[in-house]
N, C-alpha and C positions, 0 to 999 in steps of 0.2 A: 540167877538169884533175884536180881533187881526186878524181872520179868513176872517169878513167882509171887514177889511182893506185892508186885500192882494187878496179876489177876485176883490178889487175895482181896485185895482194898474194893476193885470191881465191882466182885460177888457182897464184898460187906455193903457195898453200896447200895446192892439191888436189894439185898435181902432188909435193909432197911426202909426200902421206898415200901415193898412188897407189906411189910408192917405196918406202915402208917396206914394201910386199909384205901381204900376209894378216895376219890379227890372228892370234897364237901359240898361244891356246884357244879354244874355245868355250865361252862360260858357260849354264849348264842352271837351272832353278827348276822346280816339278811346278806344276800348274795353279792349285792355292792359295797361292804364293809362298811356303811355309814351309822345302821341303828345296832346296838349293841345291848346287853342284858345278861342276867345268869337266874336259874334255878335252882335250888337245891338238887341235887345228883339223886334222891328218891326217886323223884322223876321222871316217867318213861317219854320219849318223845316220838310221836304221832305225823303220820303224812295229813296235812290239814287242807289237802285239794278237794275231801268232800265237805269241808267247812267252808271252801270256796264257792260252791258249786249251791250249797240252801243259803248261805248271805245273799246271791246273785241272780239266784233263779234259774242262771244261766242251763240250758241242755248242753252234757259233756262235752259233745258234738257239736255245740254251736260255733259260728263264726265268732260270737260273743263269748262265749268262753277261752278258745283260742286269744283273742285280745287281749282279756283281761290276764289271763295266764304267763303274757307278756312283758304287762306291765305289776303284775301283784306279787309278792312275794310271801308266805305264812307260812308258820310252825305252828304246831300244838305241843304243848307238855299236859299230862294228868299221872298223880299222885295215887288213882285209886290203883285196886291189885289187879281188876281188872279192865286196865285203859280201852275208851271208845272215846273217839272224837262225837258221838251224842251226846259227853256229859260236860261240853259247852253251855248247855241250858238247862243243865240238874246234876249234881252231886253233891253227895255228902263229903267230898275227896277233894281238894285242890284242884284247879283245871285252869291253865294257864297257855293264853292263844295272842300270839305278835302277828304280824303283817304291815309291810311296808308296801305303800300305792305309790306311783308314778302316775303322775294325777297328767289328764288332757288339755289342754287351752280353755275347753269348757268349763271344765271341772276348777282350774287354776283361777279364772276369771270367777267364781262363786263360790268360794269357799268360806268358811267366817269361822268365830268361835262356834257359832251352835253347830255348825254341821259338822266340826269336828267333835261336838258331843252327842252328836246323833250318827258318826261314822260308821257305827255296827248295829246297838241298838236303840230305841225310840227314846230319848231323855227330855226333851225339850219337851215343854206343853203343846207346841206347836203338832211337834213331830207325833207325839202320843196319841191328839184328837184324829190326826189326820191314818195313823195305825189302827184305833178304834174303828174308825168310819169305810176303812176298806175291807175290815173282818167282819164287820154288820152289810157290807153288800153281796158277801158271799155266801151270808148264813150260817157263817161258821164261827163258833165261841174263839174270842184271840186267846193264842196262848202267854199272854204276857197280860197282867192284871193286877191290880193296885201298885202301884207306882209308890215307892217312899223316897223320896231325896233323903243323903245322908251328909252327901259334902260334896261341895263345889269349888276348886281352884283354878284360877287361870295365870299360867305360865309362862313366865318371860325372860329366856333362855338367852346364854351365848350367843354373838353373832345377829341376834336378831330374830331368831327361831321365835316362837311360840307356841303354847298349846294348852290343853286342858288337863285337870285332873279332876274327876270326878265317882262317886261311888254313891251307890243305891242299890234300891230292893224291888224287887218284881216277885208275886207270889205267880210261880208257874207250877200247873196240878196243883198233889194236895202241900207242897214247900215253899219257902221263901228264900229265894235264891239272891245273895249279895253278890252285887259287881263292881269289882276297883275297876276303872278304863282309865289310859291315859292316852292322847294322840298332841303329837305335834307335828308343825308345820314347816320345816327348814327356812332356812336363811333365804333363801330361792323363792321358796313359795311351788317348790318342784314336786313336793313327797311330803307325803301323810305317813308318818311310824306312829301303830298303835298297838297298845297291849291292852287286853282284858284276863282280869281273874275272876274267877268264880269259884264259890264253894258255897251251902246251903248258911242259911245266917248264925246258926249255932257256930259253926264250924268257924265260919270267918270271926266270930266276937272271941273263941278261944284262940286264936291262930293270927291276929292280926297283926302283931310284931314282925310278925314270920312274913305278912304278905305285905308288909310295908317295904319289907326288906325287900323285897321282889320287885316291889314297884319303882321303889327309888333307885336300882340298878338300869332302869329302860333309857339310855340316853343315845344323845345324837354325837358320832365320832367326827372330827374333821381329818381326812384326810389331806397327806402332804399334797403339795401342787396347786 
């Protein structure tokens, strides 16, 4: 009897989880469990190796790719119905891309605030002229054009960390595409965790609670030991 009782309770249990429907995010960690984050559960999530692959120029096949693949870690989430990691740089849809670097002695030795606001794409004046002047020697129109700063913050975290937050607008084609970025720099000086969102700028002015929420989830875990 006692037996029958508690497979009754079981089933009551399941059949109520089954009820509450879908869990409301999905929570995210990069392979070393140190950067952490969550999306809304909408969300479909995306293999983001060929977002690796146009940041880097890298050929799949390269010795260069092998390395970086080593040391990078990324995800993609997009919200549209029909997910492609293309709409990195155009949607009308939410499009939301992490990556944690394990940065070289090189890399560790030059790092600073702006290059962590230039870690993906062009923000700094600097960096921007210097994007213009390599797409004017190719002969090729850049696909990133007028530039709007919207907000600039710089971040000074637990432990010692630091890092940016920033958001702007690029009119790419015929849209103007909004990017939340955030990147910090651990306690170490070891790893770059960065997230970018993107959605078209209508999208982002109706939706920006939603993607604050998103952004202010991207933090740095310490793990024991």
């Amino acid at each position: 009897m006692k037996k029958t009782r508690g497979l009754i309770a079981l089933l009551a249990a399941i059949l109520t989880l089954s009820a509450c429907g879908q869990p409301e995010f999905t929570y995210v960690r990069d392979k070393s469990g140190t950067t952490y984050f969550k999306v809304p559960a909408s969300f479909k999530q995306l293999d983001a190796y060929p977002i690796e692959l146009y940041l880097s120029g890298d050929h799949p096949h390269s010795q260069a790719a092998l390395l970086r693949a080593q040391r990078v870690w990324s995800t993609a989430f997009d919200q549209s119905a029909q997910p492609s990691v293309a709409h990195l740089l155009g949607s009308g849809d939410p499009f939301v891309y992490a990556t944690v670097h394990r940065l070289t002695a090189e890399q560790r030795d030059a790092i600073s605030l702006n290059l962590l606001r230039d870690f993906i794409l062009p923000v700094t004046e600097q960096t921007r002229a210097l994007y213009a002047r390599q797409a004017m020697a190719t002969g090729q129109a850049p696909l990133f054009n007028r530039f709007e700063p919207i907000g600039d913050d710089v971040l000074s975290l637990d432990g010692g960390a630091r890092g940016v937050h920033v958001r702007f607008n690029y009119q790419i084609g015929a849209y103007v595409q909004t990017f939340d970025h955030t990147a910090i720099l651990d306690e170490k000086g070891a790893t770059v965790s960065v997230m970018l969102i993107g959605c078209r700028s209508t999208c982002y002015r109706e939706r920006a609670a939603e993607f604050d929420k998103i952004a202010s989830s991207f933090k740095l875990l310490r793990l024991p030991g």
